[in-house]
C-alpha positions in Angstrom: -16.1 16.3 11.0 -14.4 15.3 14.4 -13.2 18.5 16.7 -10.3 16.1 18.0 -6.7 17.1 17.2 -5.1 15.8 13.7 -2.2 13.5 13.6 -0.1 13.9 10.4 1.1 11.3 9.4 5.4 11.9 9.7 7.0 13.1 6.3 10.1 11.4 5.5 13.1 13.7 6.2 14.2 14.0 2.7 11.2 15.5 1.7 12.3 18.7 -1.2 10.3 21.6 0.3 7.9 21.2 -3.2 7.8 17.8 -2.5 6.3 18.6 0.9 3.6 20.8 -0.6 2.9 18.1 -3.0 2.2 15.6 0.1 0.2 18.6 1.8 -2.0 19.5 -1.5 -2.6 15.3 -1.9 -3.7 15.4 2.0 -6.1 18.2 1.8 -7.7 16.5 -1.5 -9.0 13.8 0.3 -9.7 15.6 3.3 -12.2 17.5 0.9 -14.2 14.8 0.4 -14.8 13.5 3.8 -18.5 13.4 4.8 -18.8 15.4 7.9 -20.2 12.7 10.1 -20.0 8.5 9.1 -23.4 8.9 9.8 -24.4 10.0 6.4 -23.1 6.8 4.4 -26.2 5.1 3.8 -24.8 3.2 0.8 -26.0 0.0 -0.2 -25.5 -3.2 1.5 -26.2 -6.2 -1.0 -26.8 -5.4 -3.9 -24.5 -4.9 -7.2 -22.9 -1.4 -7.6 -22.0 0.2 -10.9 -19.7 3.0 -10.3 -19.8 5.5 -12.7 -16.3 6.5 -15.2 -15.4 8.8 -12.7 -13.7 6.5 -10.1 -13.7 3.2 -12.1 -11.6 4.9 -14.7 -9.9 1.2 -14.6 -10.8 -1.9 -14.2 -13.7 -3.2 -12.9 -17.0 -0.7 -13.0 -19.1 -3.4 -11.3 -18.8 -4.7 -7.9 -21.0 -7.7 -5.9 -21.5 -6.5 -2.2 -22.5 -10.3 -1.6 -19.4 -11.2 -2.6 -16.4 -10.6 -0.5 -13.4 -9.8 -2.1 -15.6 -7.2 -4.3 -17.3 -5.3 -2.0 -13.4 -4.7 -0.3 -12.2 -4.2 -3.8 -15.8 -1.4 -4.2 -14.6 0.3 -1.0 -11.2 0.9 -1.7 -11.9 2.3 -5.1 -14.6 4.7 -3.5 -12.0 5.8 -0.7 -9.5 6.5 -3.5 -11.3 7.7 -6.3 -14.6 8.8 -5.1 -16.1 12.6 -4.7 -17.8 14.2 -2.0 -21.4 13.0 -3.5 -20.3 9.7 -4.3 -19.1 8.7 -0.4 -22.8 8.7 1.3 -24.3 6.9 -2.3 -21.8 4.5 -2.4 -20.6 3.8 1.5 -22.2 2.2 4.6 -21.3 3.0 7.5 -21.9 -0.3 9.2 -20.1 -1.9 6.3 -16.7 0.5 6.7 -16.6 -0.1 10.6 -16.9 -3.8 9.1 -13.7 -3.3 6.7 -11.8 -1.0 8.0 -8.8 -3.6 9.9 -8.5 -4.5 6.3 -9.2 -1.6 3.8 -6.5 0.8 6.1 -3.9 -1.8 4.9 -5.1 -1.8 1.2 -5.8 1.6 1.0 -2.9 4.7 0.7 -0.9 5.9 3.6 -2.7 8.7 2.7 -6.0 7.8 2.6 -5.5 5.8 6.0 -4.2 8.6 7.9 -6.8 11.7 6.6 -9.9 8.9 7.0 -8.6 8.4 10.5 -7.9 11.7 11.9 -11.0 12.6 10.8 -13.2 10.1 12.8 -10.7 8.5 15.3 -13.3 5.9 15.7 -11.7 4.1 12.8 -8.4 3.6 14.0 -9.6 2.9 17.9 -12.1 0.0 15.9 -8.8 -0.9 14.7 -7.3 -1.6 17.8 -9.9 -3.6 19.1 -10.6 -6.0 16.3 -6.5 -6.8 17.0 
């Protein structure tokens, strides 16, 4: 994972001290499951994906990566409900640099903010594609 310094993302002041460790423990879940380097997702590019029950618990279990709207939809499922394991099977990296100016908006505040602390690289393509 990226040495660079993390930026938290700011806790609304009314935050209950439990409440806080909540937001902390939901943080570091996701930040568990970050690949160490977006060089290992090596995930398909165009072909169809079956995601196992495990992160399409509901809804669709079957995404199109020719299609769109699908392969957006497969991504943000994966960022959200996938494991360790399942981020380098199921992600490309060529194809998050791709998404990202859309996914951070679809995806959790969460999400957004742990996936771009780790590798700043997001957020700066971010910037650019603006």
């Amino acid at each position: 994972m990226s040495s660079s310094p993390q930026h938290h993302a700011p806790a609304p002041m009314d935050l209950s001290d439990a409440d806080a460790e909540d937001l902390a423990l939901y943080r570091e879940k996701f930040r568990r499951r970050l690949p160490e380097s977006l060089d290992e997702l090596h995930g398909p590019t165009q072909v169809v994906v079956d995601l196992p029950l495990h992160m399409a618990w509901s809804g669709m279990t079957s995404y199109d990566l020719g299609k769109p709207r699908q392969r957006t939809g497969l991504y943000r499922t994966v960022l959200h409900e996938g494991l360790r394991d399942d981020l380098p099977r199921c992600l490309n990296q060529d194809l998050l640099f791709q998404l990202w100016p859309v996914l951070r908006i679809l995806v959790g505040r969460t999400v957004r903010a742990v996936w771009e602390d780790a590798f700043p690289q997001l957020a700066s393509r971010t910037r650019a594609a603006a």
